[in-house]
N, C-alpha and C positions, 0 to 999 in steps of 0.2 A: 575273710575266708569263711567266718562264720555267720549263718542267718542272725539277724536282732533275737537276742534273749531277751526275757522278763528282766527287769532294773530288781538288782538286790538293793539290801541296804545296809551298806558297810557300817562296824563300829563308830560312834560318832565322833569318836576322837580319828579315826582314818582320814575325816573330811576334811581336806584343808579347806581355809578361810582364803579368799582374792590375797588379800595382804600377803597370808604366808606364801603363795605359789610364788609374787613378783622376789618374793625379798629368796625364795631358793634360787631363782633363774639369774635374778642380781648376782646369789654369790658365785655360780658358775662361771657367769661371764668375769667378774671382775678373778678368781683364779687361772680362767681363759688368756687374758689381758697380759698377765706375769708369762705366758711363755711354757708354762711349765709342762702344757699337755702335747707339744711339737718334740718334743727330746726325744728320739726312737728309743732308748732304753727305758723312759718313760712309759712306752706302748707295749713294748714287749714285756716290761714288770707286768702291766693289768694283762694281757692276753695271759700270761702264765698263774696269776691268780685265779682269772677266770678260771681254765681248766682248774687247779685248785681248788677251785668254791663247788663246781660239782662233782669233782672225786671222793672231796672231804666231806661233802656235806651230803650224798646219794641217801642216805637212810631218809633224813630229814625232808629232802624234796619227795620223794617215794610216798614217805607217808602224808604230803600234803595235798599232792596226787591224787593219791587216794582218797580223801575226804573228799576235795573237789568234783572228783570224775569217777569216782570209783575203779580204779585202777589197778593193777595187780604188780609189782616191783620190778617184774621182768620189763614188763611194758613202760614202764617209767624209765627205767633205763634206756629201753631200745627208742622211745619217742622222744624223749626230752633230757637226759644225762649225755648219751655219747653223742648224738648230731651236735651238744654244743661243746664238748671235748674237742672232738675232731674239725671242729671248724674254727675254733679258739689256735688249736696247734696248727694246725695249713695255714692263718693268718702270722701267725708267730714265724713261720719258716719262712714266709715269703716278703714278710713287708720292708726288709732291708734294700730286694729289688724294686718294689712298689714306690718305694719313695725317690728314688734314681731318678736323675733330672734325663728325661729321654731328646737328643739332640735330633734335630729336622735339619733336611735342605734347602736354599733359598733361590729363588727366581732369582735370574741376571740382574733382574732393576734393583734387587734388593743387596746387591754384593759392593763390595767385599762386606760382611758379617758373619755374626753366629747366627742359629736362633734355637731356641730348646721349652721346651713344657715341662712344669713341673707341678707336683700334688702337694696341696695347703689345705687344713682342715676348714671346715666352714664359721666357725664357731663354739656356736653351745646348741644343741639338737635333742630332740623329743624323740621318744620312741614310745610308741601307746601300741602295748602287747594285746592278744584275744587269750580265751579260755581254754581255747582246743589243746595246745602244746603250750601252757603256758610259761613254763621254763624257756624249751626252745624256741618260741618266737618270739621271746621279749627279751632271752641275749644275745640269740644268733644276730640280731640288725645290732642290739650296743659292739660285737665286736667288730663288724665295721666301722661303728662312729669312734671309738676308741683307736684302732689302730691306724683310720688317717687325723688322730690325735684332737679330737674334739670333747669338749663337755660333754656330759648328759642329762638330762633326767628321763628318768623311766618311769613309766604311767602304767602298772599292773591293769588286767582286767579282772574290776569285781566281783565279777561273776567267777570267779576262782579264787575265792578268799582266801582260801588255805595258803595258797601258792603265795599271793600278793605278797601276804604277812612275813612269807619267810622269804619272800625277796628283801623286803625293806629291812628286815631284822639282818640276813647274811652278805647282803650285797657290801654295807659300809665297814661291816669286819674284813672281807678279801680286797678291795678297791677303794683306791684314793678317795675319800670323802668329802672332798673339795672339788672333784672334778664330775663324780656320778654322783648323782644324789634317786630314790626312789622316795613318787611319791603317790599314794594309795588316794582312791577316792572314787567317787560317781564321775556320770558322763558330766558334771560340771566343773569336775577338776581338767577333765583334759579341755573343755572350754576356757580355765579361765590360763593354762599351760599355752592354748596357742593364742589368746588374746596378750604375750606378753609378747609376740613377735618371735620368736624361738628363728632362728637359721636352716633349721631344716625339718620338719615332723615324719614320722616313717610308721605308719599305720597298718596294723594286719587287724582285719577283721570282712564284715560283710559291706557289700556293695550302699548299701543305705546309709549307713552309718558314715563309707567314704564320703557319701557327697558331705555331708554335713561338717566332717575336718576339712574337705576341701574349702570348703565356705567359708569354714572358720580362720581358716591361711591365708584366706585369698586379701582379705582388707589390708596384711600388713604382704603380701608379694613372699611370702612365705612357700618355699619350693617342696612339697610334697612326690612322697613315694607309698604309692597302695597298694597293699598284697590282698585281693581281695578273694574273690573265687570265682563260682561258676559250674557248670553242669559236666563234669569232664567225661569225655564218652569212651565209650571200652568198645572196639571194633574185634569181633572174630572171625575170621573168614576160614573157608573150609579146607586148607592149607597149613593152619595152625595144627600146633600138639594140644592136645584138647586137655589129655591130663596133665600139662605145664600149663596154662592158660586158664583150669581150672582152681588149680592150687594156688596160685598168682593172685588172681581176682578175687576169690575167696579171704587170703592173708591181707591183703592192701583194704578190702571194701572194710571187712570188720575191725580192723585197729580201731582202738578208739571207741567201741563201740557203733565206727562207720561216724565219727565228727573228726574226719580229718580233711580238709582244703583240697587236698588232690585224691581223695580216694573214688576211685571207679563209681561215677555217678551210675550210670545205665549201661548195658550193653546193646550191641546190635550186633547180631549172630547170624549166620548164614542158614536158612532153611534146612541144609543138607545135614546140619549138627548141633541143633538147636539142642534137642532133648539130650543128647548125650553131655554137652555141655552144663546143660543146668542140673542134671542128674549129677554128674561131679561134682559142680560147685559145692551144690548140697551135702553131697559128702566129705567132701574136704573142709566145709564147717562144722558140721558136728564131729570130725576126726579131731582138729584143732580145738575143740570146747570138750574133748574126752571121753567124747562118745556119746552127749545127750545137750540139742541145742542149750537149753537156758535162756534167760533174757538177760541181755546185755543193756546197765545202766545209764539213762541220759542224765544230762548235766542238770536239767531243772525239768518245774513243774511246764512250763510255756513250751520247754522244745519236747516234753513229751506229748504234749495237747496237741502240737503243729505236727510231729509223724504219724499220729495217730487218726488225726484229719486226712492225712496226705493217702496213707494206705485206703482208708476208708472210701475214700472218692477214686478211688484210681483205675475201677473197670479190672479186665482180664482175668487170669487165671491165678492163683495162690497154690505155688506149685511147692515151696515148703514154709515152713513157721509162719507168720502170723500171730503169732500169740501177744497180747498185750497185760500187762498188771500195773494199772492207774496205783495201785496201793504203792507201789514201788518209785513209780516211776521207769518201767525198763519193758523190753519190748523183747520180742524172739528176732534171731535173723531170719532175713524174709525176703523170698524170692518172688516176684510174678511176672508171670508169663503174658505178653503182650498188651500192656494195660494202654488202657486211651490215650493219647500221643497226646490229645489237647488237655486233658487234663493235670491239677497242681501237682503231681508227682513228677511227671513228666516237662514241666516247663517252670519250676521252681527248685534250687539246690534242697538236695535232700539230708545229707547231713547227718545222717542216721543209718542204721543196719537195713535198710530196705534198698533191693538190688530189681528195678526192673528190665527184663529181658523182652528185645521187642523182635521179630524177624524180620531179616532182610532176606532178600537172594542176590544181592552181588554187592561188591566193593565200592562200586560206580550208586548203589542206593542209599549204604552207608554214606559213604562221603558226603551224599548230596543231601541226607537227613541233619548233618552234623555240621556241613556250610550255613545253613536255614537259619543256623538259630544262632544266638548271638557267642562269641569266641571264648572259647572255655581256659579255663589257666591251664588243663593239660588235657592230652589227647593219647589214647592207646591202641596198637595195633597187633593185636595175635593173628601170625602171619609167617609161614616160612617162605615165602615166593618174596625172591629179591625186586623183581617189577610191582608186586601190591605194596611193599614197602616203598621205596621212592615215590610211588604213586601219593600213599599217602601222608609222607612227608612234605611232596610239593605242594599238594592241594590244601590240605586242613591246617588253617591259621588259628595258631593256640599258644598258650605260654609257654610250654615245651610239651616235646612230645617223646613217648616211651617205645620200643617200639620191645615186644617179648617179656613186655614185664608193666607194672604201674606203681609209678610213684616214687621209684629207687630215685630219679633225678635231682629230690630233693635233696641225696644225703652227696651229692658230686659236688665239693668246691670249685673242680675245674671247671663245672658251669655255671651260667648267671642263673637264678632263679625269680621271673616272676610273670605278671599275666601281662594283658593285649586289651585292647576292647575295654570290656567293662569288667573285665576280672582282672582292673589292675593297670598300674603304670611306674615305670621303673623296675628296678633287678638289684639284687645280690647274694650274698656270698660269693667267698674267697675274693679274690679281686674286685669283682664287680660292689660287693659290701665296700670294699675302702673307697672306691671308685666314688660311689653314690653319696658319701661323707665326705666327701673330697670336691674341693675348686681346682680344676684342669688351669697355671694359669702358665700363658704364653710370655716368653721374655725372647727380646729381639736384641742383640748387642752390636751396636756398628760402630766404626772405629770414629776418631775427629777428622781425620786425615787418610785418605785422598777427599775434597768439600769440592766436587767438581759443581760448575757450575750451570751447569746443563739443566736442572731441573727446577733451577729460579726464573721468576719472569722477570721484564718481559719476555717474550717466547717468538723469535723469530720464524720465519718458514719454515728454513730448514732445523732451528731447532724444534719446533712442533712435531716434523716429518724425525726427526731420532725418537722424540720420545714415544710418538705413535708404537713405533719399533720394539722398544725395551719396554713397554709396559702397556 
C-alpha cells in the first residue's frame, strides 16, 4: 500500500539469525500439530485478548505512533486502535457460524448421499505488516489467521520501529505464545520467513516489494494475498454537494498525513465547480488543522525527498500550500490545480498531502481518464444523480468503490476489503479474513448400500445409453 521507504536499521539484536526464524516456524507448526489452535473457544479466547491488548494497551500504541509517524492520540485511535477493536469483536460474534459445516445438493448420479463444505485452518501463516497503520494492518489480517485457527508469525514493518517493538513486547503478554509468535527485522527476515515454506503469507505494503514476496512464495507453492495500492481517483461531478464532498476529501486525503492506501489520490472535477470545490477543500483543511495549514510529518528522510520531487515536477497551478521544511521533514497540504497528467505525480501513488485537481467536463471523461490507467484499490464518486452513480459503479474496475464518501469501506467488516489488477490480490475482513486463512474443504458421504451396478464395466449399449443419461 505503501511506495518503497529508505531500509532503516533495526537494533541488532531485532535481526534474527536463518537459524532462529526456522526453529520459531518449527515451534508454530509443531503447537499447530497438537490441535490446539482448531478449538473455537480457543479462537474466541485470542479475538478477545486481541480487543484487550488494544483497549489496555492504547496509551502505549499512541505513543509509539507517535514516534514513528508523528501522530496525535485522537488519530491513533481513530486509524489503528478501534478498526482493530471492532473487527476483533465482528469476528468473535460471528465465527461460531463461520465455522458450520454448510450442507450442498447433489446431482442425480450422485445420490443417494450427503455432501457438505467445511472451513479448516491452513496451518502456520505469515503476516508481514507496512508502516502506514501499522497497528491496524498487522492485526486486522492476524485476526483472520487466528479465528479460522491457524499459527502465526507476524513480521513488523521496520520502518515503524516504535510500533514493531511494542508489538513483540505486548503481543506474547495478550496471546498464546506458542501459537503467534512476532518477529522484528529487515526485508531479510521476511526472506528468510518465507524461505521456510510458511502456508500462507498475507502482505500489505507497495506493489514492488509484492512482486518480490511473491517470488519468494512462489519456489515453495506458497499461496499469497496482497494488499497493495494504487492511484485511487475521486470523481466530482456537478450534481454532487460540493461542501459534503469537500469536507469528505479534505478529512480522508490528510489522515495520516495523506500515507494512507485508500486515500483520495487525485481528483477529477467537473468544470462547472472546479473552483468552488477546491476553494472548500482548502478551507476545510485549514478549518481541521485550526485555522493555520502547518506541515504535516512524513514517515522518513526518502518519502519526504520522493513528495517533494513529485510536487516539483508536476506543472499546473499551486492553488494552496506548498510549503516544504527539509529540516523537519514535513510538507504543507497542497492543492494543484491541473498539473501534467504525464507527469510523476500524476502516474505514481502519491502517498502524501498532495491533492491534484485536474478538470473534466463530463462523467463519460472521467470514467474514461480512470479506465486508461491501471485499476486502483479504490474508486470515489461525488454524485447525487442516481444514473451517474450506477454508471460509475458498472464501468470503473477497482477494489472497492465509495460512492458520497472515501475510504469509510475500509472500516465495514460486512465487506471484503482488497485490490484488483496490480493493487492487489485476495480480500478480507470479517468473513472474507477467516475465509482467506481458511481451506474450503469439500466432504461427500455415500451410503455402502444401494452398490448398483450400473456404473462398473463392462459397459453394455444400453448401459452406456443410462449412463450418458445420469451423468
Amino acid at each position: 500500500m505503501e511506495p518503497l521507504s529508505a531500509p532503516t536499521s533495526p537494533p541488532a539484536d531485532a535481526i534474527p539469525a536463518t537459524a532462529d526464524v526456522a526453529a520459531v516456524v518449527a515451534g508454530l507448526r509443531k503447537t499447530f500439530s497438537t490441535g490446539r489452535t482448531r478449538d473455537l473457544e480457543w479462537r474466541l479466547e485470542q479475538l478477545r485478548n486481541i480487543e484487550r491488548l488494544v483497549a489496555e494497551r492504547e496509551q502505549e500504541l499512541a505513543a509509539a505512533l507517535a514516534a514513528d509517524l508523528g501522530r496525535p492520540p485522537v488519530d491513533a485511535w481513530l486509524g489503528d486502535v478501534a478498526p482493530v477493536a471492532a473487527e476483533a469483536r465482528y469476528a468473535r460474534k460471528h465465527l461460531k457460524g463461520w465455522t458450520r459445516p454448510t450442507r450442498t445438493g447433489l446431482p442425480l448420479s450422485m445420490r443417494p448421499g450427503k455432501a457438505f463444505y467445511r472451513y479448516e485452518p491452513l496451518g502456520t501463516v505469515l503476516v508481514i505488516g507496512p508502516w502506514n497503520y501499522p497497528v491496524y494492518l498487522t492485526l486486522g489480517p492476524l485476526i483472520g489467521a487466528v479465528a479460522a485457527g491457524n499459527c502465526t508469525v507476524i513480521k513488523p514493518s521496520e520502518h515503524a520501529p516504535a510500533v514493531s517493538a511494542a508489538l513483540a513486547r505486548l503481543v506474547p503478554e495478550y496471546l498464546d505464545s506458542d501459537a503467534v509468535a512476532v518477529l522484528q527485522g529487515d526485508a531479510s527476515a521476511t526472506q528468510a520467513l518465507l524461505a521456510q515454506g510458511v502456508d500462507h503469507a498475507f502482505f500489505t505494503g507497495g506493489p514492488e516489494i509484492g512482486k518480490l514476496v511473491m517470488a519468494a512464495a512462489a519456489p515453495h507453492l506458497t499461496p499469497v494475498t496482497l494488499e497493495l495500492g494504487g492511484k485511487s481517483p475521486t470523481v466530482v461531478t456537478r450534481s454532487a454537494d460540493i461542501d459534503v464532498a469537500a469536507r469528505r476529501i479534505a478529512w480522508t486525503k490528510l489522515l495520516n498525513s495523506g500515507q494512507t492506501c485508500v486515500a483520495p489520490d487525485y481528483v477529477l472535477v467537473d468544470a462547472a465547480v472546479r473552483d468552488e470545490l477546491v476553494d472548500k477543500v482548502g478551507r476545510s483543511a485549514e478549518q481541521f488543522a485550526g485555522g493555520s495549514l502547518g506541515k504535516l510529518p512524513i514517515v522518513n528522510r526518502r518519502q519526504y525527498n520522493r513528495l517533494a520531487g513529485l510536487l516539483g515536477d508536476a506543472g499546473g497551478q499551486v492553488a494552496l500550500g506548498g510549503g516544504l521544511d527539509a529540516d523537519r521533514g514535513a510538507i504543507e497540504p497542497t492543492i494543484v490545480v491541473d498539473p501534467d497528467v504525464a507527469a510523476p505525480l500524476m502516474t505514481e501513488e502519491i502517498f502524501g498531502p498532495i491533492l491534484p485537481v485536474v478538470t473534466i467536463n463530463s462523467l463519460s471523461e472521467g470514467i474514461d481518464f480512470v479506465v486508461s490507467r491501471p485499476k486502483p484499490l479504490a474508486a470515489y464518486l461525488f454524485s447525487n444523480d442516481k444514473t451517474e452513480q450506477r454508471r460509475f459503479v458498472d464501468e470503473v474496475s477497482a477494489g472497492g468503490i465509495v460512492i458520497n464518501h472515501a475510504a469509510m469501506h475500509v472500516l465495514a467488516p460486512n465487506l471484503p476489503f482488497g485490490g484488483v489488477g496490480t493493487s492487489g490480490m485476495g480480500a478480507y475482513h470479517g468473513r472474507w479474513g477467516f475465509e482467506t486463512f481458511s481451506h474450503r474443504k469439500s466432504v461427500l458421504v455415500k451410503p455402502a448400500r444401494p452398490d448398483l451396478k450400473l456404473p462398473y464395466p463392462p459397459y453394455s449399449a444400453r448401459a452406456e445409453k443410462l449412463l450418458r443419461r445420469f451423468f
